[in-house]
Each structure stands twice: as structure tokens, then as C-alpha cells.
SERO-4910 file (N, C-alpha, C, O; in steps of 0.05 Angstrom, whole numbers):
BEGIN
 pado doro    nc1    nc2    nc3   cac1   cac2   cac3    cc1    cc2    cc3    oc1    oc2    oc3
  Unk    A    775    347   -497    748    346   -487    735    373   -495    746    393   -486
  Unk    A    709    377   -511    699    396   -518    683    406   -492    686    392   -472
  Unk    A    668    426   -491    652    441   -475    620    429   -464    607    439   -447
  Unk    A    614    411   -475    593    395   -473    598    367   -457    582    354   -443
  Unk    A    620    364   -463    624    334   -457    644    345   -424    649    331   -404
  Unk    A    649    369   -426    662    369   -405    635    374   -378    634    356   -361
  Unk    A    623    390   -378    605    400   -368    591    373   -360    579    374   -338
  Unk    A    589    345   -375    584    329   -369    595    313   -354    584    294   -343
  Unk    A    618    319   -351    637    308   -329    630    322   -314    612    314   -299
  Unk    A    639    347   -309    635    359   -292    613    359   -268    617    363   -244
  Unk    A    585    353   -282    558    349   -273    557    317   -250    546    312   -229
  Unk    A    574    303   -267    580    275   -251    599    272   -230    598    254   -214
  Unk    A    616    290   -230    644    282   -207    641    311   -196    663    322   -195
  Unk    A    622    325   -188    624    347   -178    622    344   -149    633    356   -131
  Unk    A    603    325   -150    586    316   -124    621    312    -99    627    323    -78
  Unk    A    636    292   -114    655    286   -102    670    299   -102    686    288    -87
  Unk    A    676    313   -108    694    331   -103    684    355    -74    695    363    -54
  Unk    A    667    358    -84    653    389    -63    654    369    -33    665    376    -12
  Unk    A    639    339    -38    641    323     -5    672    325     15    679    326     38
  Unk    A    681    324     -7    714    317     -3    729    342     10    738    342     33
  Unk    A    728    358     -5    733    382      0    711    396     26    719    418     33
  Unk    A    695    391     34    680    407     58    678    393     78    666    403     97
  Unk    A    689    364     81    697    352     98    725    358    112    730    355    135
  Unk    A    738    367     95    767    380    107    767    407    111    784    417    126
  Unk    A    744    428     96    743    451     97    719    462    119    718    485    128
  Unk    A    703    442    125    684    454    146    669    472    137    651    477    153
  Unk    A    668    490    111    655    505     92    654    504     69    673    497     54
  Unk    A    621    514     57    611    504     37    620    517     15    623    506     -7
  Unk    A    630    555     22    637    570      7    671    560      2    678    557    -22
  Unk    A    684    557     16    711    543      1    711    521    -14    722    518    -36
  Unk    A    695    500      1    697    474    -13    690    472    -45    697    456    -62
  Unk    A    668    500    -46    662    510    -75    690    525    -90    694    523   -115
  Unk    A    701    534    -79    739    548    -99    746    525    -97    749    517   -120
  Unk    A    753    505    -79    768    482    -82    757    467   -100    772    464   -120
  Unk    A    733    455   -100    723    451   -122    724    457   -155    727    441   -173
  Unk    A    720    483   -155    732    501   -182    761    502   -186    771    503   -208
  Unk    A    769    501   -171    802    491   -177    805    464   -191    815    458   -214
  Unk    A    797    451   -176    792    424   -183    787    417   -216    802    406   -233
  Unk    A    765    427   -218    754    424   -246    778    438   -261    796    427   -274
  Unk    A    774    467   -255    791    485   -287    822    464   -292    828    455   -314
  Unk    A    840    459   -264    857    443   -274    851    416   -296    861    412   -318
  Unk    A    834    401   -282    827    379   -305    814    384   -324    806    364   -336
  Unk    A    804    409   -333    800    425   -355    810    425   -380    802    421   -403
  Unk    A    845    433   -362    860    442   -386    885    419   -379    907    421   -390
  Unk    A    880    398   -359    892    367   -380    892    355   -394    871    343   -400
  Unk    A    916    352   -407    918    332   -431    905    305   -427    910    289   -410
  Unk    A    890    304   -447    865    280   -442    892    253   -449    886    233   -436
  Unk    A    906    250   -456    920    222   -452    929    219   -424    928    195   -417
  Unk    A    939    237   -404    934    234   -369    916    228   -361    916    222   -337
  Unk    A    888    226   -378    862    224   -356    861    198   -355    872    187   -374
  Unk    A    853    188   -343    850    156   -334    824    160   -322    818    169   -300
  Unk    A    804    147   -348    777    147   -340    761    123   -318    740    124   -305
  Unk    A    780    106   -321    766     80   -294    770     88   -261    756     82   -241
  Unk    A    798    106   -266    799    112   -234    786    142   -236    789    148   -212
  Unk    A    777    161   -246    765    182   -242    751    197   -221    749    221   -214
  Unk    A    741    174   -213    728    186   -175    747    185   -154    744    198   -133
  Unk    A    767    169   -157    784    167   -138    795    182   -148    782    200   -138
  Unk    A    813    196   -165    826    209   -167    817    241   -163    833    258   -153
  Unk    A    784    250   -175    781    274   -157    782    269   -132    800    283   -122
  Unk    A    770    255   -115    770    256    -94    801    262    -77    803    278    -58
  Unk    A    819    248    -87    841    251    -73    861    288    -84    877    301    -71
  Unk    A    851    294   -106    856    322   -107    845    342    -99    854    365   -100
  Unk    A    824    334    -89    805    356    -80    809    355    -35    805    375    -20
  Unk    A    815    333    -26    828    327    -13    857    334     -3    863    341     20
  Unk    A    873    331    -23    898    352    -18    898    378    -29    919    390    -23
  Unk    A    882    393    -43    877    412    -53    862    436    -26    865    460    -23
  Unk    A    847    418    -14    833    432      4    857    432     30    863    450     45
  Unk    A    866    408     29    888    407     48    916    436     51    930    445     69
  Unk    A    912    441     24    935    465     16    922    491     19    933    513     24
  Unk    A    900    487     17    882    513     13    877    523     54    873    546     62
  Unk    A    879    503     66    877    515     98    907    525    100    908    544    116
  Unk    A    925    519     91    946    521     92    963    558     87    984    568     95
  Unk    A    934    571     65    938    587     56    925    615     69    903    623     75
  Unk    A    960    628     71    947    652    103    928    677     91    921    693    108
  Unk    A    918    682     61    905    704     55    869    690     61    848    703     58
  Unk    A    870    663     69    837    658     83    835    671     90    823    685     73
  Unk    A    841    688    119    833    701    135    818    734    120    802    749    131
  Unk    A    825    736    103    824    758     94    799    760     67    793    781     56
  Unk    A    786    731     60    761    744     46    741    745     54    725    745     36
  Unk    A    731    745     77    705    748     78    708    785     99    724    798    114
  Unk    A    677    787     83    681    821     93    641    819    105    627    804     91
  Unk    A    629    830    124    609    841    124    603    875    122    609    893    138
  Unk    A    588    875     98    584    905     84    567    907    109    580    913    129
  Unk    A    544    903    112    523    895    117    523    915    156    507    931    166
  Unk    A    542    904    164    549    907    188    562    927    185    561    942    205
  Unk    A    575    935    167    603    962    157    588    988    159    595   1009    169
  Unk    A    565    983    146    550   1000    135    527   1007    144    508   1013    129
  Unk    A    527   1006    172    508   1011    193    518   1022    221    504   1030    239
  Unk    A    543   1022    221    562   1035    246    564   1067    225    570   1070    202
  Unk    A    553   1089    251    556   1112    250    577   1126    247    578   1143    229
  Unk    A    593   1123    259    624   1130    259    641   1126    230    660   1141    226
  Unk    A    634   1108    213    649   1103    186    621   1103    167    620   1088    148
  Unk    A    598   1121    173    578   1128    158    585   1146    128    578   1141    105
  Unk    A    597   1163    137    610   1178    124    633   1172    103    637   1188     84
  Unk    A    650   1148    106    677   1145     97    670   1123     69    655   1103     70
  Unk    A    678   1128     55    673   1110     27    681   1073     21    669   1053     12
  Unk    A    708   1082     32    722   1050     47    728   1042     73    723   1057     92
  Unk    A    739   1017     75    752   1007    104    774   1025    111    776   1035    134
  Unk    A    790   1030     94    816   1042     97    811   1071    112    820   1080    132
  Unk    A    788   1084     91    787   1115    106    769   1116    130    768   1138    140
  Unk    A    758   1100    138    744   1093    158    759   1075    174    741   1067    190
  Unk    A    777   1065    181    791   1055    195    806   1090    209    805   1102    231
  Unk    A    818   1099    176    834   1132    189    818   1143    208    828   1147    231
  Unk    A    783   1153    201    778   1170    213    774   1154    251    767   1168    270
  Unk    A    777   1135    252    764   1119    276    791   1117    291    789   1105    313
  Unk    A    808   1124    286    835   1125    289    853   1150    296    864   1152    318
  Unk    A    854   1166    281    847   1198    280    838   1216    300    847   1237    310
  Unk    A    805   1195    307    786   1219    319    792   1222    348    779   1239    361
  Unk    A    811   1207    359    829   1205    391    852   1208    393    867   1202    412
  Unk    A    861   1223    360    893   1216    371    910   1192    373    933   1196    379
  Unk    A    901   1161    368    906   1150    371    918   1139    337    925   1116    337
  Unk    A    920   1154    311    928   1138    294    960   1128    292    969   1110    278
  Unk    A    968   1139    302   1007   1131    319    996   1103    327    991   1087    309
  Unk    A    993   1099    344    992   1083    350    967   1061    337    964   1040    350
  Unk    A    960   1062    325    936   1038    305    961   1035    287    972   1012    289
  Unk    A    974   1054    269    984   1045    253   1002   1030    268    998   1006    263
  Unk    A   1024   1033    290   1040   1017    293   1039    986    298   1052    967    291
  Unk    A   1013    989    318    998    966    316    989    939    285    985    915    281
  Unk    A    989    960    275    982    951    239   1006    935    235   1006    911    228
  Unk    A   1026    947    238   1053    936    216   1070    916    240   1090    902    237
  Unk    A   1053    919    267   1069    901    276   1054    867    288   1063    845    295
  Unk    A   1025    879    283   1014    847    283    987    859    267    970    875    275
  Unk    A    990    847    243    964    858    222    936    834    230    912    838    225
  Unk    A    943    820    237    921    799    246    907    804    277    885    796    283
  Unk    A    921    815    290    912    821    315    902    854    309    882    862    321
  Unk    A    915    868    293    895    891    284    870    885    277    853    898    289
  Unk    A    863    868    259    845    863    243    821    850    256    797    854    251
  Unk    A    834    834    275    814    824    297    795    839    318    773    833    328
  Unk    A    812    862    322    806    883    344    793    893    325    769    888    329
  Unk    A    797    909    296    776    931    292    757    924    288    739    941    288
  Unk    A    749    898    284    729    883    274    704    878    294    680    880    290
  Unk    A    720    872    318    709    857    347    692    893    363    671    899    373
  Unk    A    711    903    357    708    934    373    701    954    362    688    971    375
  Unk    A    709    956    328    705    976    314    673    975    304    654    992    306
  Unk    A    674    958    297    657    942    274    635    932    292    613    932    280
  Unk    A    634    926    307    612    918    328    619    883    315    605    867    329
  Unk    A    626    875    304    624    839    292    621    820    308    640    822    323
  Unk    A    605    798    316    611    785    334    634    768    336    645    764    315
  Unk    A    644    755    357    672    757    369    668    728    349    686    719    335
  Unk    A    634    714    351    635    686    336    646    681    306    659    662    297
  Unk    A    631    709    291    628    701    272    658    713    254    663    711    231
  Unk    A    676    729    281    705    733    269    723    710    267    738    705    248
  Unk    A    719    694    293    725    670    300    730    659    266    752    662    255
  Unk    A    708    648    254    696    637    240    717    645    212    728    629    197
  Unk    A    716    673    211    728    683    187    765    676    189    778    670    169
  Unk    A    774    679    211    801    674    216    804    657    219    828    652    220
  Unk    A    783    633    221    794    602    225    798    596    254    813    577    256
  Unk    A    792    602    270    795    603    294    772    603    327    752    617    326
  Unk    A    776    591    346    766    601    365    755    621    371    765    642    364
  Unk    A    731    620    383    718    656    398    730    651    423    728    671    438
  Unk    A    743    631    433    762    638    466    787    657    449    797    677    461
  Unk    A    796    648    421    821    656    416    819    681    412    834    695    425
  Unk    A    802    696    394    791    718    377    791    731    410    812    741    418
  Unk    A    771    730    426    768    744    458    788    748    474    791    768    488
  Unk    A    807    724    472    841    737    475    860    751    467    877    760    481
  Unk    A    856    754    438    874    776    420    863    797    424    879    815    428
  Unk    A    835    805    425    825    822    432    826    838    462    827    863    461
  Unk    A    825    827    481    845    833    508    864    840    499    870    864    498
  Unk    A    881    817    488    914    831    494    921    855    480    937    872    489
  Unk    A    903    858    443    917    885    441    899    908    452    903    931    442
  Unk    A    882    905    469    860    922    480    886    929    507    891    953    507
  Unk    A    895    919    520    922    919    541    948    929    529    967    934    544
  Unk    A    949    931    495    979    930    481    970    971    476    983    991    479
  Unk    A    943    967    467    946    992    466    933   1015    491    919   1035    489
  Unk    A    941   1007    506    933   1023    527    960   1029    540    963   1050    552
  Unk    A    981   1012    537   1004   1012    548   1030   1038    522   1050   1052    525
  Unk    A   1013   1030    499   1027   1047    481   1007   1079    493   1016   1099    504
  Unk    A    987   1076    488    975   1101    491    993   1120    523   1000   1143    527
  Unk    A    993   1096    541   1007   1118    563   1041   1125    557   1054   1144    566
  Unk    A   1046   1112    547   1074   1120    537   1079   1141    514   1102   1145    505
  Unk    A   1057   1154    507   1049   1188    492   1047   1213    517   1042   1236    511
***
């Protein structure tokens, strides 16, 4: 399939695929990678596999288990970032990245013993807290990024808000 004729496919079975995929994904920005997955693979299939009469059924059902694999996959949690919000907290005004701005917020109490240990021993419940507390983020729209509950996000947030208070008196 040349580059014209694909794009023409593409233009026609896109529709189904993105429905398919944001029906299981609940978002428009994944269902769009799932999507592009979708395509680049049948891209670079061998056109004697393609079976042009079932074609809608068959994206559909890949884009369907494709998205199905893709919730499945634990680095979700980890692309969405707000600059926006990053870069309006005073405290990491100064610091170039997350990383050195996580240090100095960490650092500036004495408390980086304890963040880091926190880090390496639940990086998701770190991540939640600096976000919720550090970051000012709302508890919803972390929810949202982790795949999860704002009762859940408001719980992890207690408990290591309780995890490190219990490490901090034990200094």
C-alpha cells in the first residue's frame, strides 16, 4: 500500500477505531496513541493478511484489545505533567526541573531522608503526595492522571501525610 492510498484508509477507518478505543479508554488523548498504534501496525502489514471485506470489524476489535492492553500498562500514570501549575508555585520558582525542585522542597526541612525513602518504597504514593501538596494540583485532576478515584488519591494522601510524620518522629 503506497502513502496515498494508505492515508485513504486511514481517513475511512479512523473514525472506528478512535470510538472503540475511547469507549474503553474514557480519554480522547489515549484513544488517539491507541489509535496510532493501530494504524502504524497495519501500516507495515503484509497486504496479503489484509482482508478488505472484514476491515471495520477487524479495526475495531484491535483497537478494542489494544486499548484493553494499554489500561493495563503501569507507565499511564506517569505522562501527563502540568507545567502550567509547576511553574507558578514559588518554592520550585527557582529550580530548572521536577527532580531539583522536588530536592530543594525536600531539603528545605530536613526532611530529604525521609522523601527519598518514601520514593523507593512507594513511588506512586510519592508522586501523589507531591503533587496533591507540593504542587498545589487538584486532588481531581490527579485522580484523573493516575486512573483513579479523588476518595482514593485523598487517601494515599492521608496515609503518607501519617507515614511521614511517623518517620519524621523517629529522627
Amino acid at each position: 500500500m503506497d502513502d496515498a492510498e494508505f492515508w485513504e484508509f486511514y481517513a475511512r477507518y479512523r473514525g472506528i477505531a478512535l470510538r472503540a478505543a475511547k469507549t474503553i479508554l474514557k480519554n480522547e488523548a489515549e484513544a488517539e496513541d491507541v489509535c496510532q498504534d493501530i494504524f502504524e501496525t497495519l501500516y507495515h502489514m503484509e497486504q496479503d493478511k489484509v482482508n478488505r471485506q472484514t476491515m471495520g470489524a477487524m479495526i475495531r476489535e484491535m483497537s478494542v484489545n489494544r486499548a484493553k492492553d494499554y489500561c493495563k500498562k503501569g507507565y499511564r500514570q506517569h505522562e501527563y505533567a502540568s507545567s502550567e501549575l509547576l511553574e507558578n508555585n514559588e518554592a520550585i520558582s527557582g529550580c530548572d526541573n521536577v527532580e531539583e525542585s522536588i530536592e530543594a522542597l525536600s531539603t528545605k526541612d530536613g526532611l530529604h531522608f525521609i522523601f527519598q525513602k518514601l520514593r523507593k518504597k512507594n513511588k506512586r504514593n510519592y508522586e501523589i503526595y507531591v503533587r496533591v501538596k507540593i504542587y498545589h494540583i487538584p486532588s481531581r485532576i490527579v485522580a484523573e492522571q493516575f486512573h483513579t478515584t479523588e476518595n482514593n488519591v485523598n487517601n494515599i494522601v492521608l496515609r503518607t501525610k501519617r507515614w511521614l510524620l511517623k518517620e519524621y518522629q523517629k529522627l
